[in-house]
HTML snippet that shows the backbone in 3Dmol.js (N, CA, C, O; Angstrom):
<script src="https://3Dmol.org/build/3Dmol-min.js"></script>
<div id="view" style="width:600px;height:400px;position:relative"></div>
<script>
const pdb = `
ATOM      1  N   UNK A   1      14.875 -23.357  39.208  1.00  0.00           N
ATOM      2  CA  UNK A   1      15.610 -22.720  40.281  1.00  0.00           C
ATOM      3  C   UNK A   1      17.112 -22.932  40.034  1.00  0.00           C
ATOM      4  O   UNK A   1      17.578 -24.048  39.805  1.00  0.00           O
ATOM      5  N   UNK A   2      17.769 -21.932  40.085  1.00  0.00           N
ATOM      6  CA  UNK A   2      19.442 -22.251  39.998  1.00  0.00           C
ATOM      7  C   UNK A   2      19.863 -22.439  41.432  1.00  0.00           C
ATOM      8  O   UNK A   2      19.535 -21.925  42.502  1.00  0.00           O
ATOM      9  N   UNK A   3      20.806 -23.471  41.011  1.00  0.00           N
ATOM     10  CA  UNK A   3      21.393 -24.266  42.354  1.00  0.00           C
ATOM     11  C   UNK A   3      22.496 -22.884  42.859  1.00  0.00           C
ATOM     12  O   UNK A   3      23.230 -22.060  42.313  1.00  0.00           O
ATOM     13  N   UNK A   4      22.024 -23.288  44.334  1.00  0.00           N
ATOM     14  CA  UNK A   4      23.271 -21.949  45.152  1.00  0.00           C
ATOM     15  C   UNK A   4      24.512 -21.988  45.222  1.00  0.00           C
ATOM     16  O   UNK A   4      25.239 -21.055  45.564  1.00  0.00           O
ATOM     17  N   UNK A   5      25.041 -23.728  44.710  1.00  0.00           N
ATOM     18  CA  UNK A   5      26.744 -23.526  44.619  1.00  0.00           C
ATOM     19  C   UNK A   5      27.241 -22.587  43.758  1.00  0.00           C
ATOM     20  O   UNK A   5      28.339 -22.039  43.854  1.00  0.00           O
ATOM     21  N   UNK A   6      25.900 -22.302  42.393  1.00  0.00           N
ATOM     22  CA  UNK A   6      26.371 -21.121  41.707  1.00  0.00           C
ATOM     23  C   UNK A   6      26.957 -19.801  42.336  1.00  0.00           C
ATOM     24  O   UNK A   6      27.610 -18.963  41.715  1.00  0.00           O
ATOM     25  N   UNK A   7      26.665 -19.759  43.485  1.00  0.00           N
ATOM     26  CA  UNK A   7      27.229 -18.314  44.078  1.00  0.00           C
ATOM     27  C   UNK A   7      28.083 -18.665  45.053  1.00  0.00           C
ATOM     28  O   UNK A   7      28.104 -17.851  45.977  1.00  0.00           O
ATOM     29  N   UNK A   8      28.978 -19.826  45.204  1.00  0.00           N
ATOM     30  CA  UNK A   8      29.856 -20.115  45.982  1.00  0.00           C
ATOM     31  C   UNK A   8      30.882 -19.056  45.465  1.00  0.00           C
ATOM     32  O   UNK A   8      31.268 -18.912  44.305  1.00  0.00           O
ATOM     33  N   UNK A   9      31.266 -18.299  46.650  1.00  0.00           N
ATOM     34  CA  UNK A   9      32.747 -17.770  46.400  1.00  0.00           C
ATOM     35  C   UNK A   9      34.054 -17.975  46.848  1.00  0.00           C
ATOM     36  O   UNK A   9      34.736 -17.120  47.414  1.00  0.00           O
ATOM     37  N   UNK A  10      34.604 -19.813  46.430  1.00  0.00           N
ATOM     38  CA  UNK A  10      35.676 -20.198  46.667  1.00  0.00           C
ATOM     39  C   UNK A  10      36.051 -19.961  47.720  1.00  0.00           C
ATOM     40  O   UNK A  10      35.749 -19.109  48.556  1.00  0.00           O
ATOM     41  N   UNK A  11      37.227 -21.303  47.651  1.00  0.00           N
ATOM     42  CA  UNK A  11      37.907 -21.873  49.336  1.00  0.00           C
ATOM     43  C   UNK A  11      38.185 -20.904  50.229  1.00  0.00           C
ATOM     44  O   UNK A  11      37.955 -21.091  51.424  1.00  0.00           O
ATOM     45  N   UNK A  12      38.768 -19.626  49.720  1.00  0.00           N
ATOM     46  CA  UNK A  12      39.429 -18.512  50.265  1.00  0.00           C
ATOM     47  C   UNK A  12      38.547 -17.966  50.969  1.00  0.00           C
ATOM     48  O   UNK A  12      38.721 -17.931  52.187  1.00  0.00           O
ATOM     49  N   UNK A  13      37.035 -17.236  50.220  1.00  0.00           N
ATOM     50  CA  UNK A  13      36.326 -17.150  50.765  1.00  0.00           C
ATOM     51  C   UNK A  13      35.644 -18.049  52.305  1.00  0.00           C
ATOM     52  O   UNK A  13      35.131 -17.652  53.352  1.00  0.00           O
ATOM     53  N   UNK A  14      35.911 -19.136  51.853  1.00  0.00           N
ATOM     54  CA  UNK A  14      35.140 -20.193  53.009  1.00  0.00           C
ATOM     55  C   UNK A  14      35.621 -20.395  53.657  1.00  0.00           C
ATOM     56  O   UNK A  14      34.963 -20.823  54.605  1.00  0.00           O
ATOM     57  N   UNK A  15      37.400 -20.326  53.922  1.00  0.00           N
ATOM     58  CA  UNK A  15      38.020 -20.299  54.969  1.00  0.00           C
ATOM     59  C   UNK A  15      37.941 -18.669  55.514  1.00  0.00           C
ATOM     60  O   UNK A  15      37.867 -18.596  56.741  1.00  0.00           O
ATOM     61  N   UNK A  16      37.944 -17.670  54.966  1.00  0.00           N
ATOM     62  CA  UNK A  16      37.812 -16.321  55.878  1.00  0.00           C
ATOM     63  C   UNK A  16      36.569 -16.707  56.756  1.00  0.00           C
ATOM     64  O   UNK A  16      36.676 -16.450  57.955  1.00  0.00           O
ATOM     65  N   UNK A  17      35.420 -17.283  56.328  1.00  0.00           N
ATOM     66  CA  UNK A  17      34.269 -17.169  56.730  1.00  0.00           C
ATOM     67  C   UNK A  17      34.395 -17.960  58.067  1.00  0.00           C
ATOM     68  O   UNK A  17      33.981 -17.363  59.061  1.00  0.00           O
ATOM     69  N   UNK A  18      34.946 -19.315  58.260  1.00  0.00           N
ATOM     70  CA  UNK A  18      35.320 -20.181  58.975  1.00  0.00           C
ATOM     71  C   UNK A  18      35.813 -19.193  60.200  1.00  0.00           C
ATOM     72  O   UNK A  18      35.228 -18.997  61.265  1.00  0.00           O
ATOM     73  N   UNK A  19      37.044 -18.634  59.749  1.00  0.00           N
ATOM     74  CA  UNK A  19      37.653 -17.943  60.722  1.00  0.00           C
ATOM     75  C   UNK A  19      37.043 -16.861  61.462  1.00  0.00           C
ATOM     76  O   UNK A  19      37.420 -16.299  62.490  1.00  0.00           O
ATOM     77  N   UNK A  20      35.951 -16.668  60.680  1.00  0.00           N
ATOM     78  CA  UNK A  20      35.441 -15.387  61.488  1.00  0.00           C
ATOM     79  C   UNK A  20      34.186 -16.123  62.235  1.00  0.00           C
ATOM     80  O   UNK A  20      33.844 -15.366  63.144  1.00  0.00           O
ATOM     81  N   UNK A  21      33.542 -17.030  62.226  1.00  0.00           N
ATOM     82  CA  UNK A  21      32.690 -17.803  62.880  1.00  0.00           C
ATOM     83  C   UNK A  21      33.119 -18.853  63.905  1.00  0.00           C
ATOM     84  O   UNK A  21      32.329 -19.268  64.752  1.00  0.00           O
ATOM     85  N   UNK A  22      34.229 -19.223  63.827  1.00  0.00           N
ATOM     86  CA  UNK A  22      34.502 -20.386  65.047  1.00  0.00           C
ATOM     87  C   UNK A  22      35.219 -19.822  65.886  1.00  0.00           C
ATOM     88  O   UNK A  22      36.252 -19.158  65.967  1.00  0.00           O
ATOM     89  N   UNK A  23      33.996 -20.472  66.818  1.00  0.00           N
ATOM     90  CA  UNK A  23      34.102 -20.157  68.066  1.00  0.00           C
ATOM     91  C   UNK A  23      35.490 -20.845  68.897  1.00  0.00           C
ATOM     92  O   UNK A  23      35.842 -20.239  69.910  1.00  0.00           O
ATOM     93  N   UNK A  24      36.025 -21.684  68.627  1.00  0.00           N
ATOM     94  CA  UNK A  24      37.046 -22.445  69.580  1.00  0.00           C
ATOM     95  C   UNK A  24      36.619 -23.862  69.749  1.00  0.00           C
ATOM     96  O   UNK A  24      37.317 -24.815  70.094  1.00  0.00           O
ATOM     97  N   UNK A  25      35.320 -23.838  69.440  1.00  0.00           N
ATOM     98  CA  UNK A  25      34.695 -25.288  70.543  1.00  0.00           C
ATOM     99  C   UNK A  25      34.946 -25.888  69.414  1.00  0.00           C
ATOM    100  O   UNK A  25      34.902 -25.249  68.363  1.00  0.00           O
ATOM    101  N   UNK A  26      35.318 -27.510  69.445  1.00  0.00           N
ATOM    102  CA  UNK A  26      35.131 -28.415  68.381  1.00  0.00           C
ATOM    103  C   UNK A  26      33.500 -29.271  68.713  1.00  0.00           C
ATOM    104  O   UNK A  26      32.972 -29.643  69.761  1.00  0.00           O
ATOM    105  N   UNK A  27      33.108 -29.334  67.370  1.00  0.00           N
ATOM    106  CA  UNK A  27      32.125 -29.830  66.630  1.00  0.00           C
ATOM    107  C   UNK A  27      32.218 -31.069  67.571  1.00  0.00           C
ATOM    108  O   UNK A  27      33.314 -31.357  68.051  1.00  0.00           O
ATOM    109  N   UNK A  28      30.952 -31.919  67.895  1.00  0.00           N
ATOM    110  CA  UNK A  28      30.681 -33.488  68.504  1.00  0.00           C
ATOM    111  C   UNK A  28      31.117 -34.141  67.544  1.00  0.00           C
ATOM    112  O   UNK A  28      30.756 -33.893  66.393  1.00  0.00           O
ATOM    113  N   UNK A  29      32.028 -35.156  67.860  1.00  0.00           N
ATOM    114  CA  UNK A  29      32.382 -36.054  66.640  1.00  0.00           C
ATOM    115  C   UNK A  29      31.315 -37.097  65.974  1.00  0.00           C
ATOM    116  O   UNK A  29      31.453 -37.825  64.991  1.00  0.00           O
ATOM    117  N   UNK A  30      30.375 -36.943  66.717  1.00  0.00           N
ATOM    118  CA  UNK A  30      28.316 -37.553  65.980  1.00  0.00           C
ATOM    119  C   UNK A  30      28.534 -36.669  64.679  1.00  0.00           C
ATOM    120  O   UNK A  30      28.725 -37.395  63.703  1.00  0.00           O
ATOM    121  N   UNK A  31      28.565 -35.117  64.335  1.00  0.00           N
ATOM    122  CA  UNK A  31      28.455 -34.196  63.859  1.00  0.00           C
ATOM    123  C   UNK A  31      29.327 -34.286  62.836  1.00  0.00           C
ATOM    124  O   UNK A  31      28.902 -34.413  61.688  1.00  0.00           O
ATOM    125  N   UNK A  32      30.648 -34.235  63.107  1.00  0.00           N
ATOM    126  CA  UNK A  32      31.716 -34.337  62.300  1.00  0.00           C
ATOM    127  C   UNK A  32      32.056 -35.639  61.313  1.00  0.00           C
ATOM    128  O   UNK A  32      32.639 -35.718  60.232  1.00  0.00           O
ATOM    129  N   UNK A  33      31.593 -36.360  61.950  1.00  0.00           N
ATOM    130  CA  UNK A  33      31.354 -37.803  61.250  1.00  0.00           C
ATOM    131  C   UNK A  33      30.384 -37.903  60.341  1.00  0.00           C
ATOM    132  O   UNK A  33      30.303 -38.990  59.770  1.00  0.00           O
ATOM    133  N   UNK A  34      29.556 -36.991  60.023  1.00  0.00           N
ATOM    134  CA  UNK A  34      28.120 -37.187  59.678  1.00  0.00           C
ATOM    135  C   UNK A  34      28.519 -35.884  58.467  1.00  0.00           C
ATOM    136  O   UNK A  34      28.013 -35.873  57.345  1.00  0.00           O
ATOM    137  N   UNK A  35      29.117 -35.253  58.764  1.00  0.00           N
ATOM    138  CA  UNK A  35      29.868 -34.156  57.374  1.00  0.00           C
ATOM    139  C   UNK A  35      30.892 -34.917  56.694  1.00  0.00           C
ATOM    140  O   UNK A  35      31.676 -34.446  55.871  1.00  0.00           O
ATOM    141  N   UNK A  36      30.853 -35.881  57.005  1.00  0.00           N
ATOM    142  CA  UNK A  36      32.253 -36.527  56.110  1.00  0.00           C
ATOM    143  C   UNK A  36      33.568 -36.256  56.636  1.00  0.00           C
ATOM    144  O   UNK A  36      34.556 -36.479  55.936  1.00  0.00           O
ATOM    145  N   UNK A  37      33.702 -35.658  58.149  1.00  0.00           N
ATOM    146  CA  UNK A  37      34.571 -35.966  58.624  1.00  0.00           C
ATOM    147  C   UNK A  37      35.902 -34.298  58.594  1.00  0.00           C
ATOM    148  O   UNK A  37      36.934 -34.076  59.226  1.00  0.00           O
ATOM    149  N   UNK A  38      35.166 -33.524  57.573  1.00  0.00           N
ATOM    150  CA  UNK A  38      34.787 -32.225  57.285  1.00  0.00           C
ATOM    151  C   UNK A  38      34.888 -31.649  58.768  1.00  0.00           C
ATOM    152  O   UNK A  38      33.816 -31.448  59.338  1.00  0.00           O
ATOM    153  N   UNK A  39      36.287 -31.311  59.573  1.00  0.00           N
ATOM    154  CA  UNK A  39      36.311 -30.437  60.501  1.00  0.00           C
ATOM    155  C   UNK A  39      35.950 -29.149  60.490  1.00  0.00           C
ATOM    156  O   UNK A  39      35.531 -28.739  61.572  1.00  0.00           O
ATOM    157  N   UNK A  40      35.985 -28.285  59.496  1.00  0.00           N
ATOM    158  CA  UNK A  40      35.415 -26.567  59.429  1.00  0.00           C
ATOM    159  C   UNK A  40      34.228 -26.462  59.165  1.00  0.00           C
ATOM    160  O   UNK A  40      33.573 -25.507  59.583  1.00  0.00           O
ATOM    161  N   UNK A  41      33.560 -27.692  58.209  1.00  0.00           N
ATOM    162  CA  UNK A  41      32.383 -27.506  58.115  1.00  0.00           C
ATOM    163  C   UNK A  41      31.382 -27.927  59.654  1.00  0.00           C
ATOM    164  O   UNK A  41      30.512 -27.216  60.156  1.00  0.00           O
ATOM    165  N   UNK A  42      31.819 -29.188  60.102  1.00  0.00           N
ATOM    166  CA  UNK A  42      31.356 -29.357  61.462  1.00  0.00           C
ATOM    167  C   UNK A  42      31.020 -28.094  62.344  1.00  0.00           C
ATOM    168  O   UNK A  42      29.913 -27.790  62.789  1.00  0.00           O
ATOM    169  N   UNK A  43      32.493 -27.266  62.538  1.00  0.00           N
ATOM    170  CA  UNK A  43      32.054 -26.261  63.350  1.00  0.00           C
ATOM    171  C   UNK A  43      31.599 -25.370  63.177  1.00  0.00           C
ATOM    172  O   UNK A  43      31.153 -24.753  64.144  1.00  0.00           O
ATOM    173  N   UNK A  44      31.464 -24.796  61.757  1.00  0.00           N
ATOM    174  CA  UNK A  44      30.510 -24.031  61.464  1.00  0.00           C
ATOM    175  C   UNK A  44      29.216 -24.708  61.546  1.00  0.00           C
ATOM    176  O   UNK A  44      28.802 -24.001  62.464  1.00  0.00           O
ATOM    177  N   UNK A  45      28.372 -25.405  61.353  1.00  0.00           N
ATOM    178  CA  UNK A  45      27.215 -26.176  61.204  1.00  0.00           C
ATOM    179  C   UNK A  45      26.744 -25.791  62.836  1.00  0.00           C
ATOM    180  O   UNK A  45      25.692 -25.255  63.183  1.00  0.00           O
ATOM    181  N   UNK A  46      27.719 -26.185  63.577  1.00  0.00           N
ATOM    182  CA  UNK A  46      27.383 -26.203  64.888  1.00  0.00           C
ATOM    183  C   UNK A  46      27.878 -25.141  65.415  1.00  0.00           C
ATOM    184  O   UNK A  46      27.990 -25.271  66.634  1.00  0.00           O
ATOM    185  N   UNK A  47      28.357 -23.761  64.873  1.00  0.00           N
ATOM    186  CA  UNK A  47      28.236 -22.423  65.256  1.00  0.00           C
ATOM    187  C   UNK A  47      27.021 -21.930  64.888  1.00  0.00           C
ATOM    188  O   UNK A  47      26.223 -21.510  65.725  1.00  0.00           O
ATOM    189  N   UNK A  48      26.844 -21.938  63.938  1.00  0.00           N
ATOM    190  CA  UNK A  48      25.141 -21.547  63.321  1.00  0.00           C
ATOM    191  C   UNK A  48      24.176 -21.699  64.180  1.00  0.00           C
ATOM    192  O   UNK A  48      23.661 -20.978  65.034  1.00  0.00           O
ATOM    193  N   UNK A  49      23.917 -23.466  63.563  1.00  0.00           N
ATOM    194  CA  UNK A  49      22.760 -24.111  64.293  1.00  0.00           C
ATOM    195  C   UNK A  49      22.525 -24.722  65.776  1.00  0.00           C
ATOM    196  O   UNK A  49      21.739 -25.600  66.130  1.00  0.00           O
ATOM    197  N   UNK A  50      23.212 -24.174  66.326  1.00  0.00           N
ATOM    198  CA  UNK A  50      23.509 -24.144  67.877  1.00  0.00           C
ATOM    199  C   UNK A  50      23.728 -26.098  68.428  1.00  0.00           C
ATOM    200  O   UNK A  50      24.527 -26.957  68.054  1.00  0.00           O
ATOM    201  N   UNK A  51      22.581 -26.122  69.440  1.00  0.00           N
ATOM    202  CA  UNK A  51      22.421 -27.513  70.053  1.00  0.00           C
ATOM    203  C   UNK A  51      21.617 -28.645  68.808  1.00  0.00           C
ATOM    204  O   UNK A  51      21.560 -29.866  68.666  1.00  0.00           O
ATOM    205  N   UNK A  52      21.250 -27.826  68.303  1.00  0.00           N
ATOM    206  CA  UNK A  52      19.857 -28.632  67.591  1.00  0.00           C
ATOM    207  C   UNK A  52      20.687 -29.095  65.741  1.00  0.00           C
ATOM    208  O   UNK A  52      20.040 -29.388  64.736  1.00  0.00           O
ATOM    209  N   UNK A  53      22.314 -29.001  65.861  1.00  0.00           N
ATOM    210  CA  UNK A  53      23.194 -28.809  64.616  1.00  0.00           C
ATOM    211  C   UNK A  53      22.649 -30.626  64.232  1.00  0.00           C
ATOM    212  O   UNK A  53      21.871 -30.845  63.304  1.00  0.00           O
ATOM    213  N   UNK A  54      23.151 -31.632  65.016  1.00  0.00           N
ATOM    214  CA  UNK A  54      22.910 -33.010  65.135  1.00  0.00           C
ATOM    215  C   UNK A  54      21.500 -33.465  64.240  1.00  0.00           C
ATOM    216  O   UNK A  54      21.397 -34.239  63.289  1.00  0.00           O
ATOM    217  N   UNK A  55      20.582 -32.736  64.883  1.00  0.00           N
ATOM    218  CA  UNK A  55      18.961 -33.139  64.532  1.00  0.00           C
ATOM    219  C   UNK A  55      18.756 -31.992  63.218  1.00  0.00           C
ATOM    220  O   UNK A  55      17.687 -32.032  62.608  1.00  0.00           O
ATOM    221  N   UNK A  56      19.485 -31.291  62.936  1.00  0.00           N
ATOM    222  CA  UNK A  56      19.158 -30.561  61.096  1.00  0.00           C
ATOM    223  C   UNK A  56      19.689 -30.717  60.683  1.00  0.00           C
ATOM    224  O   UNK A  56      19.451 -30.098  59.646  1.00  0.00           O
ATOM    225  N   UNK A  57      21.124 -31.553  60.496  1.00  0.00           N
ATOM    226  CA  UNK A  57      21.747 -31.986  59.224  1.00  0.00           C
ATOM    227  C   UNK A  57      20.950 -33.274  58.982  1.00  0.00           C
ATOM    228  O   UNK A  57      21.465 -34.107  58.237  1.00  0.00           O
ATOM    229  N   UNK A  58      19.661 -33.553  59.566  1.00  0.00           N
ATOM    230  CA  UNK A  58      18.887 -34.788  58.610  1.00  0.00           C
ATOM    231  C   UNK A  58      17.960 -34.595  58.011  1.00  0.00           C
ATOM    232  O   UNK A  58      17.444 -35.394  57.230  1.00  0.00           O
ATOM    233  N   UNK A  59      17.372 -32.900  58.408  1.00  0.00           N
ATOM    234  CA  UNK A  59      15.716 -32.227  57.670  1.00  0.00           C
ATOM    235  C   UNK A  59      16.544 -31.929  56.676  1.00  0.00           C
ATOM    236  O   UNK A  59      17.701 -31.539  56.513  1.00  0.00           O
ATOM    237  N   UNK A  60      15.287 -32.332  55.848  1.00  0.00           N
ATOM    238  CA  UNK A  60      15.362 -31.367  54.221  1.00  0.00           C
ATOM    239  C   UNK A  60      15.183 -29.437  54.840  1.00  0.00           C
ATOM    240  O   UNK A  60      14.586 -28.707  55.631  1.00  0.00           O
ATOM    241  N   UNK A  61      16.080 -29.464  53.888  1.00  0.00           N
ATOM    242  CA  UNK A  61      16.415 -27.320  53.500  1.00  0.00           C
ATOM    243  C   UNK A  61      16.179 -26.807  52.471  1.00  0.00           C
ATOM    244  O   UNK A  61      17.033 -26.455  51.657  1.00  0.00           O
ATOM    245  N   UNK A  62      14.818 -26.672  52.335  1.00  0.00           N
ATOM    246  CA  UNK A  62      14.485 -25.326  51.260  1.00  0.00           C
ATOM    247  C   UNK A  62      15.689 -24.795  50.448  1.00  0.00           C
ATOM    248  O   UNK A  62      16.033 -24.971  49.280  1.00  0.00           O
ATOM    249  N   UNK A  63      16.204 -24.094  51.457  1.00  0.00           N
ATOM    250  CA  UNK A  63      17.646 -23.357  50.794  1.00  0.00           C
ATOM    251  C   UNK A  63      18.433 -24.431  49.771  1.00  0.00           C
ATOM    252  O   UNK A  63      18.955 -24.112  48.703  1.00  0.00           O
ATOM    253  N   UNK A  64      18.403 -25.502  50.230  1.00  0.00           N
ATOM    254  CA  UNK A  64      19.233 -26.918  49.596  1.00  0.00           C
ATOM    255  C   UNK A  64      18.840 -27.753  48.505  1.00  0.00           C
ATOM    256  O   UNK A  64      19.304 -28.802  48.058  1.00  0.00           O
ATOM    257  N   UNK A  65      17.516 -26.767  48.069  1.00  0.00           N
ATOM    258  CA  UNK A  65      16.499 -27.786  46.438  1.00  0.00           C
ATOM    259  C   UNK A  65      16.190 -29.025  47.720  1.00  0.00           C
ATOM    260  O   UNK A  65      16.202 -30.185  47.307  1.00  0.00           O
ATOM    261  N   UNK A  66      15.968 -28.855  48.964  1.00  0.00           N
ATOM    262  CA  UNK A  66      14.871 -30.210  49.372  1.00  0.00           C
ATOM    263  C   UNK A  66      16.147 -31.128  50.207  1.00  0.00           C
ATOM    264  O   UNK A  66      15.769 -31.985  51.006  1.00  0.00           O
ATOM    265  N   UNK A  67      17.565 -30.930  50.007  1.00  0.00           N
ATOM    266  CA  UNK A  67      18.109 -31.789  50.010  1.00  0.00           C
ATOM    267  C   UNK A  67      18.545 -31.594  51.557  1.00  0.00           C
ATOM    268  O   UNK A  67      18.404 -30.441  51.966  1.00  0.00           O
ATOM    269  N   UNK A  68      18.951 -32.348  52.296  1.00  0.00           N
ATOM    270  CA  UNK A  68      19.223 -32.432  53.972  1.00  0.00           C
ATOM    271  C   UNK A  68      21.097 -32.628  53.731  1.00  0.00           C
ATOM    272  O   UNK A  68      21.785 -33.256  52.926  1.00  0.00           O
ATOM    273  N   UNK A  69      21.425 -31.606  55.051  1.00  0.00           N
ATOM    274  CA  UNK A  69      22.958 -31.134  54.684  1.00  0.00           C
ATOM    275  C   UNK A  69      23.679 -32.701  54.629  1.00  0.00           C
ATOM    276  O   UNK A  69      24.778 -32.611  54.082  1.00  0.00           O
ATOM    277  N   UNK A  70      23.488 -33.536  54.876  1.00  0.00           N
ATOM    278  CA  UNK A  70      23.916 -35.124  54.819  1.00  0.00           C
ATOM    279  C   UNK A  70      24.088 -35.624  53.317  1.00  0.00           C
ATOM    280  O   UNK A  70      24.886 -36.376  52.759  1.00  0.00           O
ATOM    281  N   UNK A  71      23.027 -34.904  52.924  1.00  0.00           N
ATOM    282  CA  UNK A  71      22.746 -35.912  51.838  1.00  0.00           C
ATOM    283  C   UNK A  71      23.736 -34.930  50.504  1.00  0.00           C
ATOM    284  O   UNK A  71      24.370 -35.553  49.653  1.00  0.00           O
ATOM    285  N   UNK A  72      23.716 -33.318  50.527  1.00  0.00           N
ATOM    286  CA  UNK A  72      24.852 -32.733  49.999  1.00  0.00           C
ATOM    287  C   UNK A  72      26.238 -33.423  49.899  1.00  0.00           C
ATOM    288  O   UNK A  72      26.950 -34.027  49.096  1.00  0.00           O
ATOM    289  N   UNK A  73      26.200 -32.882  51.476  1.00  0.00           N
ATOM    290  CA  UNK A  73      27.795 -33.849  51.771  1.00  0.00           C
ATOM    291  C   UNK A  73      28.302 -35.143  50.603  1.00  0.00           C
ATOM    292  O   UNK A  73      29.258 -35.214  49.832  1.00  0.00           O
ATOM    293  N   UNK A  74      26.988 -36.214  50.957  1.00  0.00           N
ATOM    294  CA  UNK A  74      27.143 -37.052  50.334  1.00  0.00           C
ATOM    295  C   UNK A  74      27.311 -37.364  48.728  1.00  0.00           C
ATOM    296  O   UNK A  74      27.861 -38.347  48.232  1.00  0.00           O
ATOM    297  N   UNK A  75      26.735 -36.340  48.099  1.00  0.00           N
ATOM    298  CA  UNK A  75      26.206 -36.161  46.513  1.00  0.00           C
ATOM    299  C   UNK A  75      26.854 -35.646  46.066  1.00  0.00           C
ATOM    300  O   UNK A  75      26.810 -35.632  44.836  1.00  0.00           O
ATOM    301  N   UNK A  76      28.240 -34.619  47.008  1.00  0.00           N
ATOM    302  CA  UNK A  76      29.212 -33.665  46.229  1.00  0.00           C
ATOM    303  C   UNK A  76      28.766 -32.672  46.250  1.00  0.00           C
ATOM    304  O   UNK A  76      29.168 -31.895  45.384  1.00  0.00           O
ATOM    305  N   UNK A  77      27.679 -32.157  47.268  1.00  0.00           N
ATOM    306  CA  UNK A  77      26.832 -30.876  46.799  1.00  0.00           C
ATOM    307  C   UNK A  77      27.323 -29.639  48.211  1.00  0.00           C
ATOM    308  O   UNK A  77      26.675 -28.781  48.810  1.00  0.00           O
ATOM    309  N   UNK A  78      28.669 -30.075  48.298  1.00  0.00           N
ATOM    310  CA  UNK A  78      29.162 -29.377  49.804  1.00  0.00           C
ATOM    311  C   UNK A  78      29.116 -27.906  49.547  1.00  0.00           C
ATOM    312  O   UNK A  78      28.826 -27.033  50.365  1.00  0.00           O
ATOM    313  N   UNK A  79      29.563 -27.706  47.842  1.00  0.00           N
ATOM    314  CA  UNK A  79      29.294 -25.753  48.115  1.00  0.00           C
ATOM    315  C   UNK A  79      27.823 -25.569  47.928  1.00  0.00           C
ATOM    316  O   UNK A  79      27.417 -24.418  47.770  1.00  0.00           O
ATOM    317  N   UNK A  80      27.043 -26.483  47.926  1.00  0.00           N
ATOM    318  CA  UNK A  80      25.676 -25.575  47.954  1.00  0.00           C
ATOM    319  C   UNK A  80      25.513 -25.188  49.471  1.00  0.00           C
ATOM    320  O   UNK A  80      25.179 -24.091  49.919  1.00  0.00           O
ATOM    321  N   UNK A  81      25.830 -26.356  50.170  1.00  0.00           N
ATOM    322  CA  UNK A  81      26.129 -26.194  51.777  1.00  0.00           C
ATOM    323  C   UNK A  81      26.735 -24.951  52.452  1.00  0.00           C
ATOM    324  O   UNK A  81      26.231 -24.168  53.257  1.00  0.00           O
ATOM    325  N   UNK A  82      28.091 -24.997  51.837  1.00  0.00           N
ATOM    326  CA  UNK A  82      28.695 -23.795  52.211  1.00  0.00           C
ATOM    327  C   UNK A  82      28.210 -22.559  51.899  1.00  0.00           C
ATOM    328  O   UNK A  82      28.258 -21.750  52.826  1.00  0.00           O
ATOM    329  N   UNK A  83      27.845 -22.249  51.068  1.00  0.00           N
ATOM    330  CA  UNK A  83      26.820 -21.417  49.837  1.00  0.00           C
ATOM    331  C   UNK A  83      25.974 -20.510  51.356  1.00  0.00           C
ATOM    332  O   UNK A  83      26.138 -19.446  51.953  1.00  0.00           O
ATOM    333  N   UNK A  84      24.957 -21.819  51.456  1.00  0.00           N
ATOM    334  CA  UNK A  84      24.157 -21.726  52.368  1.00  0.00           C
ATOM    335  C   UNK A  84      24.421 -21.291  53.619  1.00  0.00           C
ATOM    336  O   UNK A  84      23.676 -20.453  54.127  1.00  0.00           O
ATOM    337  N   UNK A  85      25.306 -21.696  54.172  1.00  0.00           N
ATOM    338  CA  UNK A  85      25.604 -20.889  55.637  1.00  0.00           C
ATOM    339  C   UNK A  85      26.290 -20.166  55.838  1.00  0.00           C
ATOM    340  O   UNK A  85      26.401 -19.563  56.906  1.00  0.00           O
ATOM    341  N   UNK A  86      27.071 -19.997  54.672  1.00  0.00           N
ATOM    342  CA  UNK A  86      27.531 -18.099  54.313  1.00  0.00           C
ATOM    343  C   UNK A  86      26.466 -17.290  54.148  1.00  0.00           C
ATOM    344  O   UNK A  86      26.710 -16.133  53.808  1.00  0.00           O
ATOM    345  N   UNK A  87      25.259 -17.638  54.317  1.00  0.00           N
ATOM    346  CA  UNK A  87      24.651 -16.530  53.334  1.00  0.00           C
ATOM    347  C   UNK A  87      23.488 -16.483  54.708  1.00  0.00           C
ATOM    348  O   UNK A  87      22.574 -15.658  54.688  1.00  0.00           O
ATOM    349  N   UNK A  88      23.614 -17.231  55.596  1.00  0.00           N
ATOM    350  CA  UNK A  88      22.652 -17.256  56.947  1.00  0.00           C
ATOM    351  C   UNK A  88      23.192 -16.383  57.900  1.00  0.00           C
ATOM    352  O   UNK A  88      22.638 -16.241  58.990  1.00  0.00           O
TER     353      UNK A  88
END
`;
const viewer = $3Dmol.createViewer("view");
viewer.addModel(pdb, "pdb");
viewer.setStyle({}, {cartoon: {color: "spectrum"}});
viewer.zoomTo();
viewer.render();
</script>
């Protein structure tokens, strides 16, 4: 399987995307803390995945080769992340 950061289309890209998805509200700092502290990614995570953002950045994601958005974060694997919820 090829990993999805392969189809990351750069910062530029990920900040348009940002901008066109946030809502205003800031991310729970549980949330934001748990992305590495990663403010755009927070609120996107928790524009997406609504109330339930907290309790799925710890399941494994198919989309992610298995890996839970935490554990990306953690591994350096943030554009597969981003990858991923551009593409949701």
């Amino acid at each position: 399987m090829t990993p999805l950061e392969q189809y990351f289309r750069g910062n530029d890209a990920w900040r348009s995307f940002v901008a066109a998805v946030d809502g205003g509200a800031p991310a729970s700092p549980t949330l934001q803390r748990a992305l590495g502290d990663d403010v755009e990614l927070a609120r996107v995570v928790s524009f997406i995945i609504g109330p339930t953002a907290e309790e799925w950045i710890t399941k494994q994601v198919p989309a992610l080769d298995g890996l839970t958005p935490i554990e990306c974060v953690a591994t350096g694997k943030t554009e597969r992340l981003k990858t991923m919820l551009m593409r949701m």
